[in-house]
VMD Tcl script that draws the C-alpha trace (Angstrom):
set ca {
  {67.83 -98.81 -44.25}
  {68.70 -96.03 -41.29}
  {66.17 -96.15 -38.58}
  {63.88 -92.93 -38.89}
  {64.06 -90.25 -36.28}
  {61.73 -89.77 -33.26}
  {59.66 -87.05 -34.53}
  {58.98 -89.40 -37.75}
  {58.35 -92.69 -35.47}
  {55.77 -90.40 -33.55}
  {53.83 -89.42 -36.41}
  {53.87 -92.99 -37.57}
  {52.61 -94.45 -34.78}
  {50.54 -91.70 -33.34}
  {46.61 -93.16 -33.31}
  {44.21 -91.83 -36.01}
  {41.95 -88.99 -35.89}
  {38.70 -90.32 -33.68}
  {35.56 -88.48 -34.60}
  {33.34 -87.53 -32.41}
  {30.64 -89.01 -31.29}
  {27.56 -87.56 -32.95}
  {24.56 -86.57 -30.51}
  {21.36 -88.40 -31.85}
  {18.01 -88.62 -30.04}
  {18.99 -91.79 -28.74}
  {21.94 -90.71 -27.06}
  {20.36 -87.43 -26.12}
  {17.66 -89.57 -24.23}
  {19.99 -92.07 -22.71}
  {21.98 -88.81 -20.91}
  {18.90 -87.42 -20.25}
  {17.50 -90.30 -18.12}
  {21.65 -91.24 -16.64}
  {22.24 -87.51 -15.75}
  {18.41 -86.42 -15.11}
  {17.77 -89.21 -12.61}
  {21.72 -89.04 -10.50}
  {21.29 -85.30 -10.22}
  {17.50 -85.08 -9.19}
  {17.37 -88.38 -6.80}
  {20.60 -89.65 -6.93}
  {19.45 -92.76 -8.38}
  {22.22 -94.20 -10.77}
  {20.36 -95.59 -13.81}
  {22.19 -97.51 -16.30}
  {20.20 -97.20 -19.54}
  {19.77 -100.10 -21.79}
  {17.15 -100.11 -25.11}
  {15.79 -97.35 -26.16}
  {12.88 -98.07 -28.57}
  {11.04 -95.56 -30.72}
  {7.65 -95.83 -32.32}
  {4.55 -94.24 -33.75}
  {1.49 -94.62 -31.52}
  {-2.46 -92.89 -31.38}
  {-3.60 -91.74 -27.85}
  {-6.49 -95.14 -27.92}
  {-3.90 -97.69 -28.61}
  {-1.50 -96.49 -25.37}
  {-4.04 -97.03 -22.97}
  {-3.53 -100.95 -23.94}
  {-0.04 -101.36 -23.76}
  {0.39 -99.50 -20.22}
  {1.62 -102.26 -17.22}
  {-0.80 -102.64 -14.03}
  {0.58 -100.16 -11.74}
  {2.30 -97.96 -13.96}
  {2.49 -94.42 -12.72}
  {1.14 -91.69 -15.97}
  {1.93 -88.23 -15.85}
  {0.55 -85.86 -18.20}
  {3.55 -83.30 -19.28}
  {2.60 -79.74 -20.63}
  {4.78 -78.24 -23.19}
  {4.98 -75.31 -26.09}
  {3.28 -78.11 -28.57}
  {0.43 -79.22 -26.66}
  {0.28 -82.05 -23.80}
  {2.60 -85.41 -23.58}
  {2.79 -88.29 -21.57}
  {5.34 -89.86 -18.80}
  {4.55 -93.11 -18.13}
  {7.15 -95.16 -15.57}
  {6.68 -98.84 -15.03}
  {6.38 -100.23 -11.64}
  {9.74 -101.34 -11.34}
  {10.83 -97.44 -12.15}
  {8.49 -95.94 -9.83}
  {9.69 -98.37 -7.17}
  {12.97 -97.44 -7.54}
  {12.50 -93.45 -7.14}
  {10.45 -94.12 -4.36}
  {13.38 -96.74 -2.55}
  {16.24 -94.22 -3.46}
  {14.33 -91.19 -1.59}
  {12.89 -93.10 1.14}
  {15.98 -96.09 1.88}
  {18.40 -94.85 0.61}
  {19.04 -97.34 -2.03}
  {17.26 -99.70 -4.64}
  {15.97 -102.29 -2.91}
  {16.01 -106.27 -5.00}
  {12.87 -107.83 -3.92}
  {9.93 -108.28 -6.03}
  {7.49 -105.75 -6.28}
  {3.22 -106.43 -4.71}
  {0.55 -105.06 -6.84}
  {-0.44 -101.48 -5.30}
  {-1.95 -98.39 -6.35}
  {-0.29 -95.49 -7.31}
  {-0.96 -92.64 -5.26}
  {-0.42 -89.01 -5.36}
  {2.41 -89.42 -2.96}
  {3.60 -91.46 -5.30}
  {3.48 -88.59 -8.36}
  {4.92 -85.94 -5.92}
  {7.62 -87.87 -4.97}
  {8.59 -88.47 -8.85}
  {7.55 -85.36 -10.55}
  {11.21 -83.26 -9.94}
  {13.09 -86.38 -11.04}
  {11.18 -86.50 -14.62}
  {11.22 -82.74 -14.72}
  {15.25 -82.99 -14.34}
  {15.52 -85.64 -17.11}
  {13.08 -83.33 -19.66}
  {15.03 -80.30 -18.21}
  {18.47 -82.42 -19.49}
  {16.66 -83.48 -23.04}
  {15.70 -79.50 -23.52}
  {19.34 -79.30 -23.29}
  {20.82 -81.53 -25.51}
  {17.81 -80.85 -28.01}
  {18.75 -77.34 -28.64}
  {21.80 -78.83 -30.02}
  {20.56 -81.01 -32.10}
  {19.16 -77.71 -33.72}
  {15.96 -76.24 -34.34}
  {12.93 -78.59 -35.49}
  {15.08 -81.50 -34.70}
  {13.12 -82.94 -31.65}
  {10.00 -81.70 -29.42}
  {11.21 -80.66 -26.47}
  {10.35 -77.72 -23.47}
  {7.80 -80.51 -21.63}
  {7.55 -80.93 -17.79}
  {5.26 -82.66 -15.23}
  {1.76 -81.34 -15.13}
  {-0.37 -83.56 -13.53}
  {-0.43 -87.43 -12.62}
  {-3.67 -89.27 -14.46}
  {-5.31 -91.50 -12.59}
  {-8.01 -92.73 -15.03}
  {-6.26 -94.41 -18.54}
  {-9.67 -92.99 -19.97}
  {-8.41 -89.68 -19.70}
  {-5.69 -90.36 -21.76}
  {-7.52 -90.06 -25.05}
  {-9.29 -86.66 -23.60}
  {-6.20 -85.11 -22.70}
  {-3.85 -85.76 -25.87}
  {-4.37 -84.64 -29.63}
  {-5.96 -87.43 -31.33}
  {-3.27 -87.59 -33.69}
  {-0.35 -89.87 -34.30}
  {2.65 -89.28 -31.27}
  {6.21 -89.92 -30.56}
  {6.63 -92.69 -28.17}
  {10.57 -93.56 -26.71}
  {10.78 -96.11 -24.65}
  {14.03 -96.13 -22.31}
  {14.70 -99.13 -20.67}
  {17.26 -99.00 -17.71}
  {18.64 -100.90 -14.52}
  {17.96 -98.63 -11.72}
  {20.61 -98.85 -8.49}
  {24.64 -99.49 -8.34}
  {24.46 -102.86 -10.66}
  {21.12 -102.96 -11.78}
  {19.12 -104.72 -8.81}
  {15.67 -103.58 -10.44}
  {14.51 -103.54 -13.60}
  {12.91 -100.38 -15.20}
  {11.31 -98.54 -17.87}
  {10.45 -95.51 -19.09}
  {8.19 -93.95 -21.75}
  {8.20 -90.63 -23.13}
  {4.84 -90.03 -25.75}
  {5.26 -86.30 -27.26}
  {3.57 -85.08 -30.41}
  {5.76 -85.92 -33.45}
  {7.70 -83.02 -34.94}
  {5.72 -82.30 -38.21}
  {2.25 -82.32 -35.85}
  {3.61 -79.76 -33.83}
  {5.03 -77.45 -36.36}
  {1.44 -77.86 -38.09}
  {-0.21 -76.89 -35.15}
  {1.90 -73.58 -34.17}
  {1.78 -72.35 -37.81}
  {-1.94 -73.07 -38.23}
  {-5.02 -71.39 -36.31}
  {-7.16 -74.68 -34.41}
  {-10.67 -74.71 -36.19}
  {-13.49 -73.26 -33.55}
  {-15.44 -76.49 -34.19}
  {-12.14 -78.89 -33.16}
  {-11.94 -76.53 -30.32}
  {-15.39 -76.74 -28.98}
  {-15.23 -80.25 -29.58}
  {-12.30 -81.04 -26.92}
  {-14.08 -78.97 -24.68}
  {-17.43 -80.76 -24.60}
  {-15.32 -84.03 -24.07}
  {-13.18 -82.43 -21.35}
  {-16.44 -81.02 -19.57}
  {-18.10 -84.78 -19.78}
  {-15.32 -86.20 -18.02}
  {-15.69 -88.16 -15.10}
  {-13.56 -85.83 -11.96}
  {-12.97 -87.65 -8.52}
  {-13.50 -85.53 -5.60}
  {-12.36 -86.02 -1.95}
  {-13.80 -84.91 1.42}
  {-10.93 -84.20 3.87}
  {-11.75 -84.22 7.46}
  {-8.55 -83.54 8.24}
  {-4.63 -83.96 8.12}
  {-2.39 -84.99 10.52}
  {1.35 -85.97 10.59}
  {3.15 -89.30 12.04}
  {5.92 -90.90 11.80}
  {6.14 -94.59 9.34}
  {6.93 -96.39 12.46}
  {3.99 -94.70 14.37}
  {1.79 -95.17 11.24}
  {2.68 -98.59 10.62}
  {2.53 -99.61 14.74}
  {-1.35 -98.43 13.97}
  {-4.50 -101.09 15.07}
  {-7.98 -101.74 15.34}
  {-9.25 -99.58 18.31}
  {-6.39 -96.95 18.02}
  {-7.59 -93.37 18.58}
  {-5.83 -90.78 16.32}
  {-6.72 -87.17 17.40}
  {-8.01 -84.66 15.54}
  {-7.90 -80.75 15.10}
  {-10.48 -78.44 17.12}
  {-13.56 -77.87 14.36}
  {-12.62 -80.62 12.04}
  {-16.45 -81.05 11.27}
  {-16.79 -78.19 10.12}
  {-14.12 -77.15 7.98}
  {-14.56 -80.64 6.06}
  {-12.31 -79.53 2.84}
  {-13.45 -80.74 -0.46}
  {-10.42 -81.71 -2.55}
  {-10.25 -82.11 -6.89}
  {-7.41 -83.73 -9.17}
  {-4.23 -82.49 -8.52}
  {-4.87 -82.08 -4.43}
  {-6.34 -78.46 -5.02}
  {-8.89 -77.30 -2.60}
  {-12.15 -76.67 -4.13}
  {-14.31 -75.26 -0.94}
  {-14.73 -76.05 2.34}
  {-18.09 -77.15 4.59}
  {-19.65 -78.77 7.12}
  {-19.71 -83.13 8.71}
  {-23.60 -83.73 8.37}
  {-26.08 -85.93 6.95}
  {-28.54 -86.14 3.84}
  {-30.95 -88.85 3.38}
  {-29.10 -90.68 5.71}
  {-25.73 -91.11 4.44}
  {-22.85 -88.71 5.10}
  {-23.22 -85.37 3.53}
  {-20.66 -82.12 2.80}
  {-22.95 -78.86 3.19}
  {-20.55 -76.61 1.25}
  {-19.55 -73.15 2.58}
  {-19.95 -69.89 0.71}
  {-16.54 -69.59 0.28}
  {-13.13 -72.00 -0.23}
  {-10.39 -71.13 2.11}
  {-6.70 -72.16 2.68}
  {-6.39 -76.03 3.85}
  {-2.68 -75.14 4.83}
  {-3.36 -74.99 8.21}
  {-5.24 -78.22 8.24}
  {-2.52 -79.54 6.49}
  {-0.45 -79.56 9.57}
  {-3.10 -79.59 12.63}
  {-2.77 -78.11 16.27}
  {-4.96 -82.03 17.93}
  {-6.61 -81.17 20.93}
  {-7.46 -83.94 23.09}
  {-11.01 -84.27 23.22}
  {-11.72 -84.78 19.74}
  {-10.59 -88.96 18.53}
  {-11.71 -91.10 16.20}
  {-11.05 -95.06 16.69}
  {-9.84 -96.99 14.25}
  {-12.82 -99.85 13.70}
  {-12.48 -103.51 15.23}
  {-12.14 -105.80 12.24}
  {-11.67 -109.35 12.18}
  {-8.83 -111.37 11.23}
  {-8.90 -113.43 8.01}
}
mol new
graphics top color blue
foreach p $ca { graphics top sphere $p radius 0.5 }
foreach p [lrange $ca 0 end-1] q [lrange $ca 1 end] { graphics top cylinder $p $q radius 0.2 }
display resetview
């Protein structure tokens, strides 16, 4: 038998047709967090399981980790949730502030507003991403158009700020750093796709409405009295002791700002007392704190840092 010709031994062994890969919400989520997260921070992520399940607003408050870091996101179908484990937060706050991912183990700590602030572009940019790729999955398809609202500091508020209705949870679990040296996680909760077409093509009832707002209006809201803000460096922060003096602005006492959720100024007044413990005698009016914010010190107003013992 001849040998066939080029052209026919090209065909021949020329690989088959591959198909393309199809985008599915799990792959839509795992670019979303990989390209959301290296653009934003610059925090390589290399995304591992992605789980999705069905969950109420009272049974999350159960399964979220001891220093876990909950946003509440605001989109076109009501509110959502963000909720990034420790390890996840630690990262986005190593990568901004080191440089890299650090590999030691992680203390139990608060999560502070700093802490929110300094995360809140990098989960916009991975819900920015997933508003992306959803509108190509086509209409109805997935929930998307959510970003960063507000971080919640009380799990209690959880079940006063979402529907109480059944919710999309996804939870992405990724190595954070150039190979992996923390471990991280996190969960997207959204309300599932037939809940929020219900709710954009139905009127809510005035009596489910007055109902959420009686519960929002008994909620419990921390407020802070700000004497003042100053800025330092970490190394001047950290080199801080017992019987240090840190000097603040001229009129401090009496421009005493009184701060809500969120780090919005809610009035201003004045140092004093009230049957005596320390008082705030509110102004008639709240003003700017922008220029506390960043203070001109002049000398003759300190405080000192209290002598405590060692233990």
């Amino acid at each position: 038998m001849s040998n066939p010709s080029p052209l026919r031994r090209k065909i021949r062994d020329s690989p088959p047709d591959v198909a393309p890969h199809l985008l599915t919400p799990e792959r839509m989520w795992r670019r979303s967090v990989s390209h959301g997260l290296v653009r934003s921070i610059a925090l390589e992520a290399t995304v591992g399981d992605i789980a999705q399940s069905t969950v109420t607003p009272e049974d999350l408050r159960e399964t979220i980790a001891s220093g876990s870091l909950v946003a509440l996101l605001d989109g076109p179908a009501g509110y959502g949730l963000a909720i990034l484990d420790p390890g996840g937060l630690a990262a986005m706050i190593e990568v901004q502030t080191m440089g890299r991912v650090q590999s030691r183990g992680l203390g139990e700590r608060p999560v502070t507003a700093l802490d929110a602030s300094m995360v809140a572009d990098a989960l916009d940019r991975v819900l920015a991403v997933q508003e992306t790729l959803a509108a190509e999955l086509g209409a109805g398809r997935m929930v998307s158009g959510y970003r960063f609202a507000m971080r919640i500091e009380n799990l209690r508020e959880i079940a006063l700020s979402l529907d109480d209705a059944p919710h999309d949870r996804v939870a992405i679990n990724f190595a954070a750093g150039p190979g992996g040296p923390r471990q991280a996680r996190l969960d997207i909760v959204l309300p599932r796709r037939d809940m929020a077409a219900a709710s954009s093509d139905s009127p809510v009832s005035s009596a489910w409405s007055h109902g959420l707002e009686q519960r929002l209006l008994g909620a419990e809201v921390a407020l802070r009295a700000t004497l003042a803000q100053t800025r330092m460096t970490a190394a001047e922060l950290q080199a801080l002791a017992p019987g240090d003096t840190v000097a603040l602005p001229q009129g401090a006492l009496g421009a005493v700002a009184l701060v809500g959720p969120g780090g919005h100024v809610l009035g201003t007044g004045r140092l004093g007392q009230s049957g005596g413990q320390k008082a705030i005698r509110l102004g008639a009016a709240s003003r700017d704190f922008a220029e506390v914010a960043a203070p001109q010190a002049q000398p003759g107003l300190t405080f000192a840092l209290p002598e405590t013992e060692d233990h």
